[in-house]
N, C-alpha and C positions, 0 to 999 in steps of 0.2 A: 504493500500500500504506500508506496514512493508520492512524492510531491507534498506541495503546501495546507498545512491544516492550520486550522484557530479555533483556540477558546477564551476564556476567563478565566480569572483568577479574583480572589479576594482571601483578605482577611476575616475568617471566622471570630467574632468579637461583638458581642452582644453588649450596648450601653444601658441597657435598661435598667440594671441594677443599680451603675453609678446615678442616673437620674432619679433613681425613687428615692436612692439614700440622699439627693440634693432635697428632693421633695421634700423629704421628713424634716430634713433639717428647716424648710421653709414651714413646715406646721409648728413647730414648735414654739414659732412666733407670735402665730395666732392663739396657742393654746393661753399663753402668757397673756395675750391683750385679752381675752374672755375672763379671766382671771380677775387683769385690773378694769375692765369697762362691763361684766356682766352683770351686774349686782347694778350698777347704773344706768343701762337697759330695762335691768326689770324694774327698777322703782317706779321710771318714767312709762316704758312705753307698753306693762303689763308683764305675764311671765310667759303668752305665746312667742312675743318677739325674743326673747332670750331661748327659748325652745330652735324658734327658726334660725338664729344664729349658729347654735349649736350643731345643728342638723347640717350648716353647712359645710362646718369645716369637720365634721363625720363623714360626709359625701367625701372627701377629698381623701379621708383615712382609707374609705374603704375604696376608691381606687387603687392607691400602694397595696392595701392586703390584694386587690386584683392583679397587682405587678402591670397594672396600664397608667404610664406617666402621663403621655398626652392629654387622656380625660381627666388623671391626677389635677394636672398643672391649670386645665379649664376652669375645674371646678375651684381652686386654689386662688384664682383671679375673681371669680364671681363671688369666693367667700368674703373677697377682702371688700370690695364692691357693695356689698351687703351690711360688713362690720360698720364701715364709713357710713354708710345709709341710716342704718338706723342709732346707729351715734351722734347723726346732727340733728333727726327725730326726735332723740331723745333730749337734745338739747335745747332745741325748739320749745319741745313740751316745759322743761324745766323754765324755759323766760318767759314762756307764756303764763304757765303759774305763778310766775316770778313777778309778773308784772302785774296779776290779775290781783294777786295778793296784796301790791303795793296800792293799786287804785281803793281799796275797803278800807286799806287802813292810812288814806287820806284826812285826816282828822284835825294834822297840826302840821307845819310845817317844815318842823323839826323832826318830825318821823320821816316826813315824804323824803328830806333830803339825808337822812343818817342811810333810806332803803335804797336810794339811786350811787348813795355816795358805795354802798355796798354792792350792790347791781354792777356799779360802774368797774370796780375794782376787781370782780371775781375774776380768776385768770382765765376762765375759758371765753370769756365774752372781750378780756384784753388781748387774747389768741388770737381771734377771731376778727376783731375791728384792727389791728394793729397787720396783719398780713392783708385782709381783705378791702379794704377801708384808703384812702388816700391821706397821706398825713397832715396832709391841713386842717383835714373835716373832723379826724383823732385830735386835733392841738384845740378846736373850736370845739368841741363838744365837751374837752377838758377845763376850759375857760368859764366856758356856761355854765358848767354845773360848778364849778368854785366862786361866780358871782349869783346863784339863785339863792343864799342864805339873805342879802340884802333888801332894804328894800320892806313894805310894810307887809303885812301878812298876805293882804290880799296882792300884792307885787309879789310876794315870794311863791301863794299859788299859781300864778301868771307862768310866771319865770317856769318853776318846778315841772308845769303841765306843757310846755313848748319843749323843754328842754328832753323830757320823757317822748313826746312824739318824735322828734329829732334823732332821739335815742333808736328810738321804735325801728325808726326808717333808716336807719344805719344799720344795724340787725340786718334786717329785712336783706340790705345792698348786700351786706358778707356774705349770710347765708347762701342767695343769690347765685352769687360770683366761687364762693364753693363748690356748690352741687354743679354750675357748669364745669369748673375745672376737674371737678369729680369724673364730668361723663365724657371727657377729655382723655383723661387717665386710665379710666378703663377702656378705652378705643388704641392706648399703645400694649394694650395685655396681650391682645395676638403676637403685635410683632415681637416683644419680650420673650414670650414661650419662644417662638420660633428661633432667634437665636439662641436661646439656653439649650432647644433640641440640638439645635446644627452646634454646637461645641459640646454636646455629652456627647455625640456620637464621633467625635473626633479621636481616633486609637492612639492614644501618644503613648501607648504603650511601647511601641517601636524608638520614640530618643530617648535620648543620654539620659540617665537620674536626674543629672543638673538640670536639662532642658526642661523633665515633669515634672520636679519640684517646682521651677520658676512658675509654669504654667498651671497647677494645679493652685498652686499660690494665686495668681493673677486671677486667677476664674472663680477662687473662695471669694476675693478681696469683693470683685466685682461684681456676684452673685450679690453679696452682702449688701451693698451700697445701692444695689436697683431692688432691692428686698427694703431697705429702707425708705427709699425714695417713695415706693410705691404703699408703705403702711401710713405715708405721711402724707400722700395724694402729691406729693412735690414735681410737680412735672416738668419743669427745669429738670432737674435731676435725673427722672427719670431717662427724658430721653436723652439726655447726655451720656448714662451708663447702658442705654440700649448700642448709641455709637460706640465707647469702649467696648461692652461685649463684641458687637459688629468687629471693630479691628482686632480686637482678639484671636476672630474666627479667620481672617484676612489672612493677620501675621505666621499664624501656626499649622494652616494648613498645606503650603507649600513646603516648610517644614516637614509635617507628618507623610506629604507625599514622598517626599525625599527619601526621608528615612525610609519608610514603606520598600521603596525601589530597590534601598541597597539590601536592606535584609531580605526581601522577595529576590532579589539574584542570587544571595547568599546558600540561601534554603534551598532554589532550583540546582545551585553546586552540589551542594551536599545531595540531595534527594538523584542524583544524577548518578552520583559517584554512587552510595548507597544501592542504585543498580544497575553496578556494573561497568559504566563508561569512567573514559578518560576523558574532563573538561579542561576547557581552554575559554577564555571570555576576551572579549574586548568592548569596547564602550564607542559610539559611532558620536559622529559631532553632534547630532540632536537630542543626546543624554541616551537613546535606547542601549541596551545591553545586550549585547550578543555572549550567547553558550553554544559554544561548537565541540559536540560531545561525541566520542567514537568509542566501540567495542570491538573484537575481535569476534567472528568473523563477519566481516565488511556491512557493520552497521554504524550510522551516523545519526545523530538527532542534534538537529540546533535550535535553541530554542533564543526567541526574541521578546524581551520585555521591555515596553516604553513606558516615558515619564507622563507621557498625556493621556493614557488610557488603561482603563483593566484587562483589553485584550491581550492575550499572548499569541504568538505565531510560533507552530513548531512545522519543521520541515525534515520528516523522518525519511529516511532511504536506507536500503539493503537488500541483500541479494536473500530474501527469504518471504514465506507466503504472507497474505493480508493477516492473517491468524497471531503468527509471529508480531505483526507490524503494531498490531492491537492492542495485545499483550505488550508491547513496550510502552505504551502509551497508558493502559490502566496500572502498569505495574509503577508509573509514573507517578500516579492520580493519587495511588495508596501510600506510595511513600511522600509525598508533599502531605497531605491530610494528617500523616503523623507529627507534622508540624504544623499547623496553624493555616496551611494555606489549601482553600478548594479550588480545584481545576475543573471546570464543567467544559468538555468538548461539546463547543460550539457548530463543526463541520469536521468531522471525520476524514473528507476526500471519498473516498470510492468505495472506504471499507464499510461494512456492516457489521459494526459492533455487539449489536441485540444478542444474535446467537451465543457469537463466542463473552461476552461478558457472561451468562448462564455457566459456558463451559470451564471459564476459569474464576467463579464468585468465589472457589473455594481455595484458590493460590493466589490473589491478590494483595500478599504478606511479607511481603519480599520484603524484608530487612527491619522485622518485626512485626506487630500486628496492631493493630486499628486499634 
């Protein structure tokens, strides 16, 4: 069975473990925020919505126990989507009681302003107007409420009841201008998954220690910081560590193809030698690798691996039947496979493999066994 054949090659290397174990590491952040913000869910927004909180980032669990990351990582976006959601619900509800509280107990004018002087200062309402809010209208609304003490009673109700709606409607703007940048943030969740997919399933198992340390470092650091960005809604950030990931994936896979190529030539030596032949290689100006492999008697296999693709070209000849010719070709397949690498003959040439693969299922062992 002389002449040109081709198949493929790859690396047998399943990332799905590394990603689930990224995954977990990403729930454990949520489990901590249900921790500190569950008990303030339920005061506010009753104990279904800390039920449905819960429920989400269960959903996300029991992906990992399914060993499916992609639906993992979906629901893991939608949980945090949710967290946020009903966190500013809940905080809604709290100003609204807040406020609803303070108009009953309008009585004196000295209470109105010790409740707004208090309103004004809670930090999640200075969180909130002080990112959300422009800071003149934060400096003016600071002012007015340090000049509503003034003034005779019915001035200072005046004052007190302007200064509260002003309040009201700055509220109102934050919130607002949140919940957009909310549905903002969860619109970069896809593209986030997608490069955390396309860098787990990056093999760097193939460089140097030095090389996976650096990178598995780079990809903790980086993971981390769009894991923060994203519990914070900070979308600056975020998408600034989507492009970090992004060059990450840039920098280090021409890298891991590299490597790929030398250790895939390496493996095809050895696996060559291992049956039988005497290898010889050289490397052509466009990076491909040539193996020019001979046994006695009068058989040759060369085989050709390039840097742009996973096909390989093997070009077997000798002075013996298709049978033979087959047989060097699976006995080929079996010894690469005991390394990491599968060959799926893509075009045989002329031979018909079906039969004789039956006939030799059971010596396909050559230089150890599967």
């Amino acid at each position: 069975m002389s002449g040109p054949k081709r198949g493929s090659w790859r690396f047998v290397y399943d990332p799905t473990p590394t990603r689930l174990a990224d995954l977990s590491g990403f729930v454990a952040k949520q489990d901590a925020w249900l921790k500190q913000n569950g008990s303030f869910i339920q005061s506010y927004l009753g104990n279904e919505a800390l039920i449905t909180a819960q429920a989400a980032r269960d959903l996300v669990q029991k992906y990992i126990a399914a060993g499916d990351p992609d639906a993992g990582f979906d629901a893991y976006g939608e949980a945090w989507s949710l967290f946020n959601q009903l966190y500013r619900q809940a905080m809604e509800t709290k100003q609204r009681l807040r406020l609803q509280e303070q108009l009953r107990q309008q009585q004196a004018a000295a209470n109105i302003l010790d409740e707004y002087k208090e309103t004004w200062q809670a930090p999640e309402n200075q969180t909130l107007l002080l990112r959300w809010v422009a800071a003149s209208e934060h400096q003016r609304l600071a002012a007015d409420l340090r000049s509503v003490s003034t003034g005779s009673f019915e001035q200072v109700q005046r004052k007190a009841q302007a200064w509260q709606r002003n309040f009201k409607q700055a509220i109102e703007t934050a919130t607002n201008r949140a919940a957009e940048n909310s549905r903002v943030v969860k619109a970069c969740i896809p593209a986030l998954r997608t490069i955390i997919q396309t860098i787990g399933i990056l093999n760097t198992t193939v460089l140097p220690d030095e090389d996976q340390k650096q990178f598995n470092a780079l990809k903790t650091q980086l993971h981390q910081d769009a894991e923060s960005a994203l519990s914070k809604e900070d979308l600056n950030a975020l998408q600034l560590q989507i492009g970090h990931l992004e060059n990450l994936a840039a920098e280090y896979a021409p890298k891991i193809k590299a490597a790929q190529l030398r250790k895939a030539s390496q493996i095809w030596r050895d696996a060559l030698a291992k049956c039988g032949y005497a290898v010889s290689s050289r490397t052509e100006p466009g990076g491909a690798i040539i193996l020019e492999a001979t046994s006695f008697p009068l058989r040759s296999l060369n085989v050709q691996v390039s840097p742009d693709t996973d096909e390989v070209k093997l070009e077997v000849n000798g002075k013996h039947d298709h049978t033979c010719c087959v047989k060097d070709v699976q006995s080929l397949q079996a010894e690469l496979a005991r390394h990491g690498v599968e060959l799926n003959m893509t075009d045989w040439g002329k031979g018909k493999p079906g039969i004789i693969e039956q006939q030799l299922s059971s010596k396909l062992s050559i230089g150890g066994v599967l």
